[in-house]
C-alpha positions in Angstrom: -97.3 -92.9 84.5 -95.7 -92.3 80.7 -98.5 -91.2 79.7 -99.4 -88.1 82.0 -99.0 -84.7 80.8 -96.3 -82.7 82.1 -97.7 -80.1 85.2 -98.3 -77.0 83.8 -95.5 -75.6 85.5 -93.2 -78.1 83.9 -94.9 -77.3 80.8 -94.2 -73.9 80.7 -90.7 -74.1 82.0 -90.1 -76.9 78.9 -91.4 -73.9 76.4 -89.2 -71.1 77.9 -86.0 -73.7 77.8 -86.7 -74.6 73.9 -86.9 -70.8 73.4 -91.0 -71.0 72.2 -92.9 -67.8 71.9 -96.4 -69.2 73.0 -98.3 -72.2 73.8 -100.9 -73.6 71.6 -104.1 -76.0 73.3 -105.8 -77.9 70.3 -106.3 -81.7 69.5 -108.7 -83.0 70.7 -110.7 -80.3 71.9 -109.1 -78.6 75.1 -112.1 -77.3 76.4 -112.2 -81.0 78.0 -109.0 -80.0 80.0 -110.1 -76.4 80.7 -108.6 -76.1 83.8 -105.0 -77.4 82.6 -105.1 -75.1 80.3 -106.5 -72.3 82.1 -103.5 -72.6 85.0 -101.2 -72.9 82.0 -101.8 -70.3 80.2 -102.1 -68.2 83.3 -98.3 -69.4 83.7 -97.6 -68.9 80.2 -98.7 -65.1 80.4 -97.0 -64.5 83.5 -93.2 -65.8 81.5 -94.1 -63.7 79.0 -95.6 -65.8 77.0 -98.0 -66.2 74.4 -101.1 -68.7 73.9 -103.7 -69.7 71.5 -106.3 -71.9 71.5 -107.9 -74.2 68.6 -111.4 -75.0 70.0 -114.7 -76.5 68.5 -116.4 -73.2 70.1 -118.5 -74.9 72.9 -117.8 -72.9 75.3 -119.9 -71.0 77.9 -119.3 -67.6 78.4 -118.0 -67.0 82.1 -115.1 -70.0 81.7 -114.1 -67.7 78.8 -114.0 -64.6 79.8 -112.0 -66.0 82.3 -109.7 -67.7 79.9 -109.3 -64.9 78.0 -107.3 -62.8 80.0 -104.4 -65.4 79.5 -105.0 -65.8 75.8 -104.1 -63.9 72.6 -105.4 -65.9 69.8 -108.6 -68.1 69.3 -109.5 -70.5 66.5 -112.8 -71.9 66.0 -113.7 -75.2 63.3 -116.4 -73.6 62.1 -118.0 -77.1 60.9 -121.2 -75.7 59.3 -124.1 -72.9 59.1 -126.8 -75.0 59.4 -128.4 -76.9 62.1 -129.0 -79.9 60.7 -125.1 -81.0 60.2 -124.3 -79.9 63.7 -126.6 -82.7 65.1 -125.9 -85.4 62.6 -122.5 -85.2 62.5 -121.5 -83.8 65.9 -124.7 -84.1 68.4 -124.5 -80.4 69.0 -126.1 -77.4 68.2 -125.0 -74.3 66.0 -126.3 -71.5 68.2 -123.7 -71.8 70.9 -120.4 -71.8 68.5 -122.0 -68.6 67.3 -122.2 -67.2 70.4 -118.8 -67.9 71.4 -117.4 -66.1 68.3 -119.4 -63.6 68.9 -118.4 -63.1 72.6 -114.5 -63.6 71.1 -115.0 -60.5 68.9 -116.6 -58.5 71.5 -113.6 -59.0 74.0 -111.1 -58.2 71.1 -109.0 -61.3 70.9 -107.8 -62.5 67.5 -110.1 -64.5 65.9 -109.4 -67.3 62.8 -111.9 -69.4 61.6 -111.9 -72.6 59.9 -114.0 -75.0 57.9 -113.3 -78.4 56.7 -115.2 -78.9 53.3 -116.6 -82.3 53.1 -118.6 -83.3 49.5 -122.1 -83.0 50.2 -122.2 -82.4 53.2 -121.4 -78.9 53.8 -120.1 -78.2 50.4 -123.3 -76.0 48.9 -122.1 -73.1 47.8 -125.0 -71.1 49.4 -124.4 -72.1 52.6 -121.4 -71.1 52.2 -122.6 -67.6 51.1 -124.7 -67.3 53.9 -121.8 -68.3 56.1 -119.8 -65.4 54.8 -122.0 -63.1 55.0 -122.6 -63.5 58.9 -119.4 -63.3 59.1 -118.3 -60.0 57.7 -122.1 -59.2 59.5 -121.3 -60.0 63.2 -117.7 -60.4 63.4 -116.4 -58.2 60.3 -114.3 -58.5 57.3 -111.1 -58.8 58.4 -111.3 -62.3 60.2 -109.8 -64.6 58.2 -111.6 -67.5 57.1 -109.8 -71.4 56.2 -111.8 -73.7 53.8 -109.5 -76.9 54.3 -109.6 -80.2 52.3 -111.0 -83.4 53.2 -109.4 -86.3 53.1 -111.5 -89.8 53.8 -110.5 -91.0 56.5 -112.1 -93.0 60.4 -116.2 -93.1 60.1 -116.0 -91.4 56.4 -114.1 -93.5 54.6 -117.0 -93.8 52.1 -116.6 -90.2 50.5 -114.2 -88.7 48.4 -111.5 -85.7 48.9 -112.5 -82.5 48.4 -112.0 -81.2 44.9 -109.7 -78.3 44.7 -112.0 -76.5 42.6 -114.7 -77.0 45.5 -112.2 -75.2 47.6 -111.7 -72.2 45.7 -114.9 -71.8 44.7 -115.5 -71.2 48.6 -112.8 -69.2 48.7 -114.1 -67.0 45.6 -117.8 -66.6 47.2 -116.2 -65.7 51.1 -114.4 -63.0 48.9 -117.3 -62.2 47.2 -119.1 -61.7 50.1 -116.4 -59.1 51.5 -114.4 -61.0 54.0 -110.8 -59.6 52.7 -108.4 -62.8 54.3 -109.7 -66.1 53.0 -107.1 -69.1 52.4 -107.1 -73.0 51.7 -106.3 -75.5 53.9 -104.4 -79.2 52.5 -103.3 -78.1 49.4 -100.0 -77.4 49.2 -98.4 -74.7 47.1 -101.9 -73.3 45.7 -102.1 -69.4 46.2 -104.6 -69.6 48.6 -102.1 -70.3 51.2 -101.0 -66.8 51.1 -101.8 -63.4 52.5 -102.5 -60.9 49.7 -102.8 -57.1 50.5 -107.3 -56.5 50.0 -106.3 -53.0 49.0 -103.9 -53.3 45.9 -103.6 -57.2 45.5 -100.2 -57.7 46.1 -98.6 -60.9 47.9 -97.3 -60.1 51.2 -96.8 -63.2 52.9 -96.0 -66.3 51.5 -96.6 -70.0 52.7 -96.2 -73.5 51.8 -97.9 -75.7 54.2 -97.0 -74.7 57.9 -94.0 -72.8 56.6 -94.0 -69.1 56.2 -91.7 -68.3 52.8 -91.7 -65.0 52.4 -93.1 -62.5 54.7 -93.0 -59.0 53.3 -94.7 -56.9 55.8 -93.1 -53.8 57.1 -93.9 -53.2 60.9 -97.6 -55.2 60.0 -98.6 -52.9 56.9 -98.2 -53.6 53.2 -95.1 -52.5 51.9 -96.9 -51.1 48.6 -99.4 -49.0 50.2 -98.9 -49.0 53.8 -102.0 -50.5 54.8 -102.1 -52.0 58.0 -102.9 -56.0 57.7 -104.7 -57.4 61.1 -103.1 -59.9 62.7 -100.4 -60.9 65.6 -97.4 -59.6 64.2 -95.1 -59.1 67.1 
């Protein structure tokens, strides 16, 4: 019918004709299509291809191992670090999305993270301290970490946006708390869109929205000092 994907055969042939570098499996969460995306990807890696996947983290770890040797980049919503907002809000459980970031860093793919900040409901500024402290603790200080803005919006119509000053007060404890790549998400043209160098400070990649501005890196190090900045750069 009009509505059914595209084989992933057909998919990958449409990305090598519009000249894409990768493949990207998000919305809604393509863990519920695993094995389209699996034979995809697969595909994908053997046209020389990238692929990255945005995932809620539910995952067990023998479909990802597997999935992992076609992939190159993984992005988990990390919603909350407590319990208790897992099951209200998502009837899950935090202990598993753990894992699977754990298991990501331990098999060396690159690992973002990201974490919608919704007024009270996972907005506590000590939460989000203890967030970023496992973190830089189990998966070190170099992953970068996304606190994105709320909007209201389907079932949650009834709160408000998030204030910006929220957001960068989570960005400000994150840093704090030694993770060295922390940005905001849904606010266009504030600083903490860009990459900034953790050694001397300096901007080295700017953005505005989804567009890169200005990227300044030299062969992935800062062009100041030379120090290399993580990340897929090639």
């Amino acid at each position: 019918g009009l509505l059914d994907p595209p084989s992933a055969r057909d998919l990958v042939e449409k990305a090598l004709e519009e000249d894409s570098r990768s493949l990207a499996f998000t919305y809604n969460e393509p863990t519920v299509f695993y094995e389209y995306m699996f034979d995809s990807a697969k595909l994908a890696a053997e046209k020389g291809l990238g692929a990255c996947v945005v995932s809620n983290g539910y995952i067990r770890k023998k479909p990802l191992e597997a999935l992992l040797e076609y992939v190159d980049a993984y992005r988990i919503d990390f919603k909350s670090f407590t319990e208790d907002f897992y099951q209200k809000m998502t009837s899950a459980h935090l202990k598993p999305v753990l894992k699977t970031m754990q298991n990501l860093k331990k098999k060396g793919v690159w690992l973002e993270l990201i974490n919608l900040i919704i007024p009270t409901m996972n907005d506590d500024p000590e939460e989000i301290r203890a967030k970023s402290r496992w973190v830089k603790q189990e998966l070190g200080p170099d992953v970068p970490m996304h606190f994105t803005r709320f909007h209201p919006t389907y079932k949650l119509t009834k709160l408000p946006k998030t204030p910006v000053k929220t957001l960068e007060r989570c960005r400000e404890i994150a840093m704090e708390s030694g993770l060295n790549y922390v940005y905001l998400g849904n606010v266009i043209g504030h600083e903490g869109e860009n990459t900034y160098c953790p050694r001397t400070g300096k901007l080295i990649i700017e953005r505005m929205g989804f567009k890169v501005v200005k990227n300044l890196l030299v062969d992935g190090k800062c062009p100041c000092c030379k120090k290399p900045i993580p990340g897929k750069w090639t």
